[in-house]
Structure formats: structure tokens, C-alpha cells
N, CA, C and O atoms as CSV, one atom per row, in Angstrom:
chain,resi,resn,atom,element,x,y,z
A,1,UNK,N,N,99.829,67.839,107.734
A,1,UNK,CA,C,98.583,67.979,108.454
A,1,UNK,C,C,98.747,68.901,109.677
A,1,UNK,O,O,97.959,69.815,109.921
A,2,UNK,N,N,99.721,68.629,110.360
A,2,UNK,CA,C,99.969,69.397,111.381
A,2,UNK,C,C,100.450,70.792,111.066
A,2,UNK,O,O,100.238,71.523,112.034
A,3,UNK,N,N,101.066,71.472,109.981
A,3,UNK,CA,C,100.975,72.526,109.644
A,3,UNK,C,C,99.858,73.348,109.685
A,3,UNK,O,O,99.767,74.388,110.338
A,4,UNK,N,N,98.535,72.581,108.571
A,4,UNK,CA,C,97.586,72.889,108.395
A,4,UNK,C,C,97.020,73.498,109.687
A,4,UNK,O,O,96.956,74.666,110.070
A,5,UNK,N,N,96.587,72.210,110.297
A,5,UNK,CA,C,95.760,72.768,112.078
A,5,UNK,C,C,96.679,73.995,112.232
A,5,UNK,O,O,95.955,74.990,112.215
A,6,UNK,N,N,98.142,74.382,112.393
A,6,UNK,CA,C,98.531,75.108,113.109
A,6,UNK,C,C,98.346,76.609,112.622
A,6,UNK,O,O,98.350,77.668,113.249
A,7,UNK,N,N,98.141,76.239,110.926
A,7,UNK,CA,C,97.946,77.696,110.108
A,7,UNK,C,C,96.290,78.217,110.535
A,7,UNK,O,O,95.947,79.378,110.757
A,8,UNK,N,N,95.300,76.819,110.573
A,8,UNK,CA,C,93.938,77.306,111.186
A,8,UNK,C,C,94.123,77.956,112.489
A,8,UNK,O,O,93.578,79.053,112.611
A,9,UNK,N,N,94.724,77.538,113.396
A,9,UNK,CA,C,94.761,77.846,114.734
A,9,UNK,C,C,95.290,79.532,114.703
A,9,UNK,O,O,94.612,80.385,115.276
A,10,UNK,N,N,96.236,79.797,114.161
A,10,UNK,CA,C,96.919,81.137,113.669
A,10,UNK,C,C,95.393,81.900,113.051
A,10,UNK,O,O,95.123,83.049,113.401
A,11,UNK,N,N,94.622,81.248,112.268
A,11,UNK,CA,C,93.676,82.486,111.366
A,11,UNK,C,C,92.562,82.718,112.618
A,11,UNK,O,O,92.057,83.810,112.882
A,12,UNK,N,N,92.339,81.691,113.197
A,12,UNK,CA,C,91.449,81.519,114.263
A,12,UNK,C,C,91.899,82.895,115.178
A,12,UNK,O,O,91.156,83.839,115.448
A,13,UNK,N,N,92.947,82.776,115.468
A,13,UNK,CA,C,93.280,83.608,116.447
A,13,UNK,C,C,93.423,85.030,115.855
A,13,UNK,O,O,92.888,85.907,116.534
A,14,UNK,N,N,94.011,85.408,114.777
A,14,UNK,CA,C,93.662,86.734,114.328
A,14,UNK,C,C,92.470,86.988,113.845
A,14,UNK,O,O,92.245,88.133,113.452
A,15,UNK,N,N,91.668,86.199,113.783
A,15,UNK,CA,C,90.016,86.698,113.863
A,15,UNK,C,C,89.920,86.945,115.310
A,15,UNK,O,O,89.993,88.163,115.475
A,16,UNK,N,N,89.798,86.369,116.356
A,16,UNK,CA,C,89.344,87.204,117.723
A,16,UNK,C,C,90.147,88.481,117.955
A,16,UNK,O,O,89.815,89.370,118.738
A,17,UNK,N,N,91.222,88.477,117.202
A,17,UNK,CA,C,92.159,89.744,117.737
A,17,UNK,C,C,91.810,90.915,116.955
A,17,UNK,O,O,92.066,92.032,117.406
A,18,UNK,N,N,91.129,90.735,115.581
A,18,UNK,CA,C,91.209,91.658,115.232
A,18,UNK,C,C,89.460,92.364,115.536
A,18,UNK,O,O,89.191,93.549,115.338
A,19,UNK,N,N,88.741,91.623,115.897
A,19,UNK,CA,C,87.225,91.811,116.771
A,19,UNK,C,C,87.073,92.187,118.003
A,19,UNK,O,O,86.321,93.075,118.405
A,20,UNK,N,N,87.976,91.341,118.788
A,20,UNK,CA,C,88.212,91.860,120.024
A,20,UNK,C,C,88.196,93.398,120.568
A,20,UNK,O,O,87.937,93.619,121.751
A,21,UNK,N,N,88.494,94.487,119.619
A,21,UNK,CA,C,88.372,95.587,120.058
A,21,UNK,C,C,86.714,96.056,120.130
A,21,UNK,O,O,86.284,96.357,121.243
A,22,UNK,N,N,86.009,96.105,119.238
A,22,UNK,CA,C,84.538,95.946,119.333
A,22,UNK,C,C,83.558,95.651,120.524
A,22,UNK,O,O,83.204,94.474,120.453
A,23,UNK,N,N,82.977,96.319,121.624
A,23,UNK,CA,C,82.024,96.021,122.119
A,23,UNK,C,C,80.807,95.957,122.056
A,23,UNK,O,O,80.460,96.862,121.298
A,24,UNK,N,N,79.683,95.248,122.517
A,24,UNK,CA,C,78.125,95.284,122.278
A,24,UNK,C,C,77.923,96.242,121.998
A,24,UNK,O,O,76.973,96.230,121.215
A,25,UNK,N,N,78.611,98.108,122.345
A,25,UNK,CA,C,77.802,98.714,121.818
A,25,UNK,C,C,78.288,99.544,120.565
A,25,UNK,O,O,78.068,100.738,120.365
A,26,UNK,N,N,79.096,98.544,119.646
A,26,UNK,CA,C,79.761,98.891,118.530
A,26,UNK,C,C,80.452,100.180,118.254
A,26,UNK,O,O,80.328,101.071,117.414
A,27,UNK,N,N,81.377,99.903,119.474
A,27,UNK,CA,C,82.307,101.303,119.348
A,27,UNK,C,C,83.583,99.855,119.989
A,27,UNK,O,O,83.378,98.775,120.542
A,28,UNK,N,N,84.941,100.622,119.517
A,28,UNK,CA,C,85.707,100.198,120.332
A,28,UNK,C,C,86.302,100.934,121.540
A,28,UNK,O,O,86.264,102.164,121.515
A,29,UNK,N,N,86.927,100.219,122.746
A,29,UNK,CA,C,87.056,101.271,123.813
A,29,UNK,C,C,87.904,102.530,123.657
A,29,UNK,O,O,87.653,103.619,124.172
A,30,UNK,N,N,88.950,102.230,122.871
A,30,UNK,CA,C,90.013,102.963,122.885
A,30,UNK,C,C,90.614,103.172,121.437
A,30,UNK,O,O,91.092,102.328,120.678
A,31,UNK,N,N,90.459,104.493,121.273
A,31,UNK,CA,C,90.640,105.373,119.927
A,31,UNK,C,C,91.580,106.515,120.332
A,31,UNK,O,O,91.943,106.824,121.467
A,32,UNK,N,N,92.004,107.268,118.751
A,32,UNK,CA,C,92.848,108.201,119.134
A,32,UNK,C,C,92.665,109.361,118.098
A,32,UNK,O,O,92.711,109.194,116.879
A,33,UNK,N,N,92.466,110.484,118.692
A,33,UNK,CA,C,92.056,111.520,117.593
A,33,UNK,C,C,92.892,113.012,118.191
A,33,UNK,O,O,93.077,113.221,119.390
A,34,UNK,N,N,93.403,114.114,116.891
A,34,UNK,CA,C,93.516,115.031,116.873
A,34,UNK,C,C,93.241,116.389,116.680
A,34,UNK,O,O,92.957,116.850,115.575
A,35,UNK,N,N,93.315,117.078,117.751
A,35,UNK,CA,C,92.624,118.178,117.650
A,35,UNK,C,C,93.375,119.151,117.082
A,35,UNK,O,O,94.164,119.410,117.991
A,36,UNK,N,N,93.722,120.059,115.918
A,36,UNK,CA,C,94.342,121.568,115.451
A,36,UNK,C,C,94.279,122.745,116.573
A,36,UNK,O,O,95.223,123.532,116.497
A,37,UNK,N,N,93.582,122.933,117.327
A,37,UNK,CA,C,93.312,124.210,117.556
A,37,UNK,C,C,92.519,123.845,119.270
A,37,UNK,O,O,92.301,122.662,119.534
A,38,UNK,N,N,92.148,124.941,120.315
A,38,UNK,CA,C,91.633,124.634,121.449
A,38,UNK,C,C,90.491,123.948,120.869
A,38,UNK,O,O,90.335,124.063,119.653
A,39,UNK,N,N,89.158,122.822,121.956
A,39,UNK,CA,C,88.091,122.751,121.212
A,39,UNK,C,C,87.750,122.102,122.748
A,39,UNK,O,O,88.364,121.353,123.508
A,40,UNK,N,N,86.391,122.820,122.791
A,40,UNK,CA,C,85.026,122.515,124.321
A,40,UNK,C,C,84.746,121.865,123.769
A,40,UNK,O,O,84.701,121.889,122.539
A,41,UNK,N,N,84.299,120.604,124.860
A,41,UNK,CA,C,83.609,120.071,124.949
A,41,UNK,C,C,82.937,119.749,126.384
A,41,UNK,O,O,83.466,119.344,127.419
A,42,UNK,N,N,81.451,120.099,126.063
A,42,UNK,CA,C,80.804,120.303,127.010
A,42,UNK,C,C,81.446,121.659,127.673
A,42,UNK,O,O,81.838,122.671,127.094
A,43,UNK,N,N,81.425,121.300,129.319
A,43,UNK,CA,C,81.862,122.466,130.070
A,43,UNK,C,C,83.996,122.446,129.804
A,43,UNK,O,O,84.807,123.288,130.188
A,44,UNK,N,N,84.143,121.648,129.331
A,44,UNK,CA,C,86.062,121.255,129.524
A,44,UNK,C,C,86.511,121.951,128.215
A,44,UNK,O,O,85.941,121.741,127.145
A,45,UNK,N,N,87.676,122.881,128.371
A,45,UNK,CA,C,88.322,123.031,127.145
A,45,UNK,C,C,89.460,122.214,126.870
A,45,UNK,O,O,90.055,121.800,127.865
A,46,UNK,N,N,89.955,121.847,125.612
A,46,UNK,CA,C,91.033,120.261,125.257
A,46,UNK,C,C,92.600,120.935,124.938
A,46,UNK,O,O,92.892,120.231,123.970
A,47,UNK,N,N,93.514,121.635,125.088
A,47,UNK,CA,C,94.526,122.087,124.465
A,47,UNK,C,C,94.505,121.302,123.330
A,47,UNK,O,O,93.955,120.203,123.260
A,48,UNK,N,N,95.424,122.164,121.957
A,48,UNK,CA,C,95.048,121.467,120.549
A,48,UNK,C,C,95.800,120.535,121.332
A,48,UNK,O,O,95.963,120.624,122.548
A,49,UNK,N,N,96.488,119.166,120.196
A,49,UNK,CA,C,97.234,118.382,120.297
A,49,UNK,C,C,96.288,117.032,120.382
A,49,UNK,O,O,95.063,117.038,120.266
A,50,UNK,N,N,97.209,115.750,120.634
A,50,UNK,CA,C,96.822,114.250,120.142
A,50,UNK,C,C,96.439,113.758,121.260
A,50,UNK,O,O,97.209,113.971,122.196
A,51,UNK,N,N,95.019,112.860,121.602
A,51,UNK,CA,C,94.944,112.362,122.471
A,51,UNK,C,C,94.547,110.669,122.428
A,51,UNK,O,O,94.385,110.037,121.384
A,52,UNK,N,N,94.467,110.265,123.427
A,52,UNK,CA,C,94.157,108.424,123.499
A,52,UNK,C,C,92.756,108.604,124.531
A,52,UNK,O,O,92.509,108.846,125.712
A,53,UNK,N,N,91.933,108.273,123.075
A,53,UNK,CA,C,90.323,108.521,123.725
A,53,UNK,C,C,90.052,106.754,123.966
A,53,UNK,O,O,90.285,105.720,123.339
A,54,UNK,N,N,89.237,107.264,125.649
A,54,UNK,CA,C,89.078,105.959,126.265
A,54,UNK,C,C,87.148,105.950,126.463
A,54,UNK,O,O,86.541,106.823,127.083
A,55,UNK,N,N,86.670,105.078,125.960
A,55,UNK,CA,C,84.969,105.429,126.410
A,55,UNK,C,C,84.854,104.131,127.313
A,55,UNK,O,O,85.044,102.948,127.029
A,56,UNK,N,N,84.436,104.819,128.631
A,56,UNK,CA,C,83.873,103.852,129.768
A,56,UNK,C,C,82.491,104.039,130.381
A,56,UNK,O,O,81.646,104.758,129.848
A,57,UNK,N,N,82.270,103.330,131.588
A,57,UNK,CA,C,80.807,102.921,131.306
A,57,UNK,C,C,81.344,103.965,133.166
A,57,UNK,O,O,82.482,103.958,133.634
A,58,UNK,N,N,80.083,104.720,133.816
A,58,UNK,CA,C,79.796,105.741,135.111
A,58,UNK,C,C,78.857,104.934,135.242
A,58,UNK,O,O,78.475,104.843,134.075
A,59,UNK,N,N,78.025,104.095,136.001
A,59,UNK,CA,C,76.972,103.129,136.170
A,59,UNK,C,C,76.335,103.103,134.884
A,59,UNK,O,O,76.927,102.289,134.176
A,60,UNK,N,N,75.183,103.760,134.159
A,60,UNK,CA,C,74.815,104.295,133.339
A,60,UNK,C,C,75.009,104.993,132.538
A,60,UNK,O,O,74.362,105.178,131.507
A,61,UNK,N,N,75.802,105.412,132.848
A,61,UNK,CA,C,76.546,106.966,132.010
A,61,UNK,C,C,77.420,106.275,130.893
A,61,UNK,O,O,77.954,105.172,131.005
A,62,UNK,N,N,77.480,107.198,129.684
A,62,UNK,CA,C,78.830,106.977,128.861
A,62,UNK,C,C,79.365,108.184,129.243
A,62,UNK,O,O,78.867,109.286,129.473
A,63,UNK,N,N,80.659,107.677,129.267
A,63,UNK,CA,C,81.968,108.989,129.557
A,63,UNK,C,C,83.301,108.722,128.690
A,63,UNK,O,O,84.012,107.771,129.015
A,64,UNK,N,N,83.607,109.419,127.754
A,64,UNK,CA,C,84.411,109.719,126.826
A,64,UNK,C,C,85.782,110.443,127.920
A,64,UNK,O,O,85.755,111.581,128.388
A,65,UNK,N,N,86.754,109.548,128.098
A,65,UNK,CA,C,88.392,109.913,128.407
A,65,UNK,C,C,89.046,110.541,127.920
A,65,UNK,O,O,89.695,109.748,127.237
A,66,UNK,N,N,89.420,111.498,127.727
A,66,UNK,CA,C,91.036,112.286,126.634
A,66,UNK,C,C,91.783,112.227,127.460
A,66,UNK,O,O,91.627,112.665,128.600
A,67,UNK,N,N,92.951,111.542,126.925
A,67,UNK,CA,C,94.356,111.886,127.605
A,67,UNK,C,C,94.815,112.284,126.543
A,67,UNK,O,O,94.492,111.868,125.431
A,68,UNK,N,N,95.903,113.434,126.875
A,68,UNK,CA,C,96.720,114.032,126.073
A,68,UNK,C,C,97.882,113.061,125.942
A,68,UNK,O,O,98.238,112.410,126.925
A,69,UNK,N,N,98.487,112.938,124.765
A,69,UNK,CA,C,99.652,112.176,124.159
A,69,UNK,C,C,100.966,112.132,125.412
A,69,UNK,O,O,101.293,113.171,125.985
A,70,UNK,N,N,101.341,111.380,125.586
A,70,UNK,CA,C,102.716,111.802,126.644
A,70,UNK,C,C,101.977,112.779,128.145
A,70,UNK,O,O,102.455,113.694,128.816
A,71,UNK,N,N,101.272,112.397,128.182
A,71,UNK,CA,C,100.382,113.251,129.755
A,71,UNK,C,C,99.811,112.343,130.445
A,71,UNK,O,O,99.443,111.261,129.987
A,72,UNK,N,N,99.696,112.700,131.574
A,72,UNK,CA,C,98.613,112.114,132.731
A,72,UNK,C,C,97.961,112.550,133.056
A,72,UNK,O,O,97.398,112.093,134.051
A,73,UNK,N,N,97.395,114.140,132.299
A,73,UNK,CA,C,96.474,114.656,132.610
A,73,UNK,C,C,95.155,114.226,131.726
A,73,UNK,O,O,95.185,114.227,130.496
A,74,UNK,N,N,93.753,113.780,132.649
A,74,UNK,CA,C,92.643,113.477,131.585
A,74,UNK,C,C,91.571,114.414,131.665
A,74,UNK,O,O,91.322,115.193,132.585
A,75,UNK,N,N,91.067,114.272,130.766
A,75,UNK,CA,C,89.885,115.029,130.742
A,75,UNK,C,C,88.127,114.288,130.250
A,75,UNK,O,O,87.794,113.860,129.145
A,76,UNK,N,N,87.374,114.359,131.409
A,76,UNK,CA,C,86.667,113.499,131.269
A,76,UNK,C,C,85.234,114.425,131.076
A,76,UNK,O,O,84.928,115.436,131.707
A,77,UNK,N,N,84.353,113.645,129.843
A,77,UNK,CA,C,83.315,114.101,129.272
A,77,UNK,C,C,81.743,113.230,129.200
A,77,UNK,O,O,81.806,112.037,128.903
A,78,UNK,N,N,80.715,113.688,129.403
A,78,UNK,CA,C,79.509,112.392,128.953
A,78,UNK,C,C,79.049,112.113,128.011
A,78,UNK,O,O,78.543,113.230,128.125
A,79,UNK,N,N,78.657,111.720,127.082
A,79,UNK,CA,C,78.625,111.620,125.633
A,79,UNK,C,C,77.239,110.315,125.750
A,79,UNK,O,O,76.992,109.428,126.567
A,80,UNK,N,N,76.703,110.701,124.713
A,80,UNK,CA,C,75.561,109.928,124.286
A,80,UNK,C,C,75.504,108.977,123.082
A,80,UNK,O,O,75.444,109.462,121.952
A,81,UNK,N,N,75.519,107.703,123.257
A,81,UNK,CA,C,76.089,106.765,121.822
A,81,UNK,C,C,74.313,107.040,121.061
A,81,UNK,O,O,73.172,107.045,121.523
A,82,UNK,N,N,74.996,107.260,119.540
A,82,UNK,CA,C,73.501,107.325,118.674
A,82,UNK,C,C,74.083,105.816,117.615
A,82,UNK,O,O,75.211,105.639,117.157
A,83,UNK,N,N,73.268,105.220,117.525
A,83,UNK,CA,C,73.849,104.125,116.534
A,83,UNK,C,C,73.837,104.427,114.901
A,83,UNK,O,O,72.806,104.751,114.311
A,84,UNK,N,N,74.741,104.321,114.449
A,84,UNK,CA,C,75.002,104.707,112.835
A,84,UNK,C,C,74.176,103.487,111.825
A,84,UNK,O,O,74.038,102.298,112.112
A,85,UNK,N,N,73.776,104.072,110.790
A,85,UNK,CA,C,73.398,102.604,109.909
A,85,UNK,C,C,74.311,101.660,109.693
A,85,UNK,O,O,74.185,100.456,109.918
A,86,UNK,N,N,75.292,102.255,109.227
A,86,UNK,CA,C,76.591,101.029,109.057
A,86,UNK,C,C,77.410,101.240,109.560
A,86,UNK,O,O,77.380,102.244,110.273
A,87,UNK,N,N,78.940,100.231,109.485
A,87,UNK,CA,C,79.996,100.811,110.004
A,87,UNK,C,C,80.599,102.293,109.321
A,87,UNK,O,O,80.448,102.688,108.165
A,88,UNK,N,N,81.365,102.990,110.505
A,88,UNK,CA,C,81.567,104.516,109.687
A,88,UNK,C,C,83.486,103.930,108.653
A,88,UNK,O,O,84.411,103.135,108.821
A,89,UNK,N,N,83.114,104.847,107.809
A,89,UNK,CA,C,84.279,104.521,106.907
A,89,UNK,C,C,85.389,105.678,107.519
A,89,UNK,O,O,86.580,105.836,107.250
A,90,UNK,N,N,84.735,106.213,108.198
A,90,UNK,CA,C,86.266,107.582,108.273
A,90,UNK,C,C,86.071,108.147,109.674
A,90,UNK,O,O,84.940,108.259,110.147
A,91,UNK,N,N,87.259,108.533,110.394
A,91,UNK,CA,C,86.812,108.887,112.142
A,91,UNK,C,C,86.688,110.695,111.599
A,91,UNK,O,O,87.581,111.348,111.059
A,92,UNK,N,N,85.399,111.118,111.933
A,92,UNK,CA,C,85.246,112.486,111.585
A,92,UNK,C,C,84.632,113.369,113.114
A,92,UNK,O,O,83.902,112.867,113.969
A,93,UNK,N,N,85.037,114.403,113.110
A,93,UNK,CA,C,84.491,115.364,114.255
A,93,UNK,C,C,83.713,116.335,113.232
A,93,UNK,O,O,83.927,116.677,112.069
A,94,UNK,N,N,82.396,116.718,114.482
A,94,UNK,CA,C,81.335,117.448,114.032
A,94,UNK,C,C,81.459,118.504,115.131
A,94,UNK,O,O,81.132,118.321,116.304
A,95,UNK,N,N,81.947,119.584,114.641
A,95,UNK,CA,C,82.149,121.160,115.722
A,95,UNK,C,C,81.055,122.019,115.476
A,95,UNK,O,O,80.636,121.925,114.322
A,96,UNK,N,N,80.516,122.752,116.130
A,96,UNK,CA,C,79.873,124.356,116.148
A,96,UNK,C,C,80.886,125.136,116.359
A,96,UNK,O,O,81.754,124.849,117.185
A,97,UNK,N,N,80.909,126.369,115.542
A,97,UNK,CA,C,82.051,127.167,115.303
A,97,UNK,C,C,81.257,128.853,116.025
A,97,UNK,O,O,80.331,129.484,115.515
A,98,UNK,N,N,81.977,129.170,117.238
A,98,UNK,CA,C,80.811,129.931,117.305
A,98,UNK,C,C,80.711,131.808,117.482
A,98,UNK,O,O,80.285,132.090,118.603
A,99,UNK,N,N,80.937,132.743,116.833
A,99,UNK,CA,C,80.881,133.740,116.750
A,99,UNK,C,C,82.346,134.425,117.096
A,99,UNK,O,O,82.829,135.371,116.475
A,100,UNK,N,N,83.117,133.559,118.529
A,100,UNK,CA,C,84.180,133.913,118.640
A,100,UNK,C,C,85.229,133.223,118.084
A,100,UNK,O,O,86.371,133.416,118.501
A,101,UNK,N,N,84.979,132.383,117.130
A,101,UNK,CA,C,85.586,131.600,116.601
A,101,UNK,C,C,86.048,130.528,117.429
A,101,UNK,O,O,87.240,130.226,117.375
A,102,UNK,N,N,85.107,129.787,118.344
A,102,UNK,CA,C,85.610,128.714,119.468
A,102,UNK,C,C,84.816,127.750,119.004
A,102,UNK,O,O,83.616,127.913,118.780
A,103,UNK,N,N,85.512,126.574,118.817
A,103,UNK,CA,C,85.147,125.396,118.343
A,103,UNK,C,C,84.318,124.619,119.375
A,103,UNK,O,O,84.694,124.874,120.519
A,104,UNK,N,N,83.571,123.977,119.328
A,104,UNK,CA,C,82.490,123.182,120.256
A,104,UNK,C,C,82.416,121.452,119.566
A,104,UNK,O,O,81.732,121.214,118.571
A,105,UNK,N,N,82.762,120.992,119.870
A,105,UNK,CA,C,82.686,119.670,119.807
A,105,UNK,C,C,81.444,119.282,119.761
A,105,UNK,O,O,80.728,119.602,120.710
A,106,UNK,N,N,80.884,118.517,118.680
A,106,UNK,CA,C,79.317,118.017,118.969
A,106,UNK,C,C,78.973,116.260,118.748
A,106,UNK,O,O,78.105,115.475,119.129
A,107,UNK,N,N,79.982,116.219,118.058
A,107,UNK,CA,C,80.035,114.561,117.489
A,107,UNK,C,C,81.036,114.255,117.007
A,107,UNK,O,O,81.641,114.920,116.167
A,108,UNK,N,N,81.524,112.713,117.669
A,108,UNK,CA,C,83.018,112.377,117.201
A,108,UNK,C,C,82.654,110.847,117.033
A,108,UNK,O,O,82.116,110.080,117.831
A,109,UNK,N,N,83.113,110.642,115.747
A,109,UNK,CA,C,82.706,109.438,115.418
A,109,UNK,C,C,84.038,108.484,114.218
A,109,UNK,O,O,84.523,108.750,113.119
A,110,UNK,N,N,84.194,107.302,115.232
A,110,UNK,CA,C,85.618,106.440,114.777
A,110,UNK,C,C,85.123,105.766,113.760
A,110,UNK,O,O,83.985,105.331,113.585
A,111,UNK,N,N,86.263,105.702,112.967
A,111,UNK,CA,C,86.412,104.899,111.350
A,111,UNK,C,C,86.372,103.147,112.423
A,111,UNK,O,O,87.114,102.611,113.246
A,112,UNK,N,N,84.805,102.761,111.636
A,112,UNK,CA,C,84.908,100.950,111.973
A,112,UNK,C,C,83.608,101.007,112.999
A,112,UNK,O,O,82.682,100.201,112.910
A,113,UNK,N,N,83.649,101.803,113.738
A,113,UNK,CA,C,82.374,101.829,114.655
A,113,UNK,C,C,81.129,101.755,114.168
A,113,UNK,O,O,80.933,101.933,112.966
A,114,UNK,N,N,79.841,101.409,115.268
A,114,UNK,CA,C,78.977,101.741,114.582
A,114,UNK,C,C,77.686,102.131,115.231
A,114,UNK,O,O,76.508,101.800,115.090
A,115,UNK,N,N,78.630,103.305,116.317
A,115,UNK,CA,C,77.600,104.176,116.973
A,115,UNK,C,C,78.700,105.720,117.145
A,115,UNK,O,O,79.883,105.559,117.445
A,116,UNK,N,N,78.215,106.934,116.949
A,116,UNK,CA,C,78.933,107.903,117.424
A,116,UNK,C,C,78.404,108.564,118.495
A,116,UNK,O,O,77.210,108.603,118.792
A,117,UNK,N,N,79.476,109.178,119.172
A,117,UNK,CA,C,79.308,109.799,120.542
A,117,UNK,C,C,79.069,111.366,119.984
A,117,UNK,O,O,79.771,112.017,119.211
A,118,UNK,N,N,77.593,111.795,120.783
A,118,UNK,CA,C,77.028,113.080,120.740
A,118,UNK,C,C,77.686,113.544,122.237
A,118,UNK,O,O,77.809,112.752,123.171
A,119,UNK,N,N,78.098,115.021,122.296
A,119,UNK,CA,C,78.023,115.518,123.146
A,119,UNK,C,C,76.885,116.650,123.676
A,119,UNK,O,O,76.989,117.152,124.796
């Protein structure tokens, strides 16, 4: 019996852990995505490479974090949550590619979420 409770207590708890990342506004805070090549967003350009994207709350504002992998340098952006019908199955970026061949960031949206950030 006492196994039992202790195996519930165990499933119990990896259900909040694995939800726990999820906030009310169905994104989780902290994601991680890679860029190939330079890419603007907004007024900021991103060196290619891997970053640890953080979305926090400016009173009102959403603001999308990049830190570069192994850096302390961030780069901070405003982004507009649009809510998706369902959860997204795949974390995909939506670029404008634009005459000079400079990538523009327009929408980045995480596998599990279920709002993506417009820039």
C-alpha cells in the first residue's frame, strides 16, 4: 500500500513538472532556438548562432530575451502574443527575406505553445 501512495505521489508530481513550464498565456517562459545566418529583429541585429529565449512581462509589454549560448550579452525585443488554434507541433520561424538578402524575423513560434510571438 505504501508503495502504491508513493508511486501516486511520484505521478502527481511529474504532472506539475511537466506543466509547470506553461503560463496563462500559453507560451512557456523559456525556450531555445537557432539562428543559421545574421537575422533583425525589429531595430536589433542577432549574430547567427544558439540562443536561450526568455519572454517577460515590461508592465504591459511582451518582451522576447535572446541570450546568446555561453554569453551575457542579451538582446531584448517586443513581440506581440497572437493565440494559435491548437498547440503548435513544431518551433518554426517566419522571416522576410529582403532584396539584400537580410533576413527579418516576423514570427517565432515554440513546439507545445499555444500563442506565437509576432514581431
Amino acid at each position: 500500500m505504501r508503495l502504491l501512495r508513493f508511486l501516486g505521489f511520484l505521478l502527481c508530481a511529474f504532472a506539475v513538472i511537466a506543466v509547470a513550464g506553461d503560463n496563462k498565456l500559453g507560451i512557456r517562459d523559456v525556450n531555445h532556438v537557432k539562428f543559421d545566418s545574421i537575422v533583425r529583429i525589429g531595430t536589433i541585429s542577432l549574430p547567427a548562432g544558439e540562443y536561450v529565449v526568455r519572454h517577460t512581462m515590461q508592465g504591459d509589454e511582451h518582451v522576447m530575451v535572446f541570450q546568446r549560448n555561453f554569453s551575457k550579452e542579451e538582446f531584448k525585443v517586443k513581440c506581440t502574443l497572437v493565440p494559435l488554434s491548437r498547440k503548435a507541433d513544431n518551433t518554426q520561424s517566419v522571416f522576410h527575406v529582403t532584396a539584400t538578402n537580410e533576413k527579418i524575423l516576423q514570427e517565432l513560434v515554440f513546439r507545445g505553445d499555444t500563442a506565437k510571438h509576432v514581431f
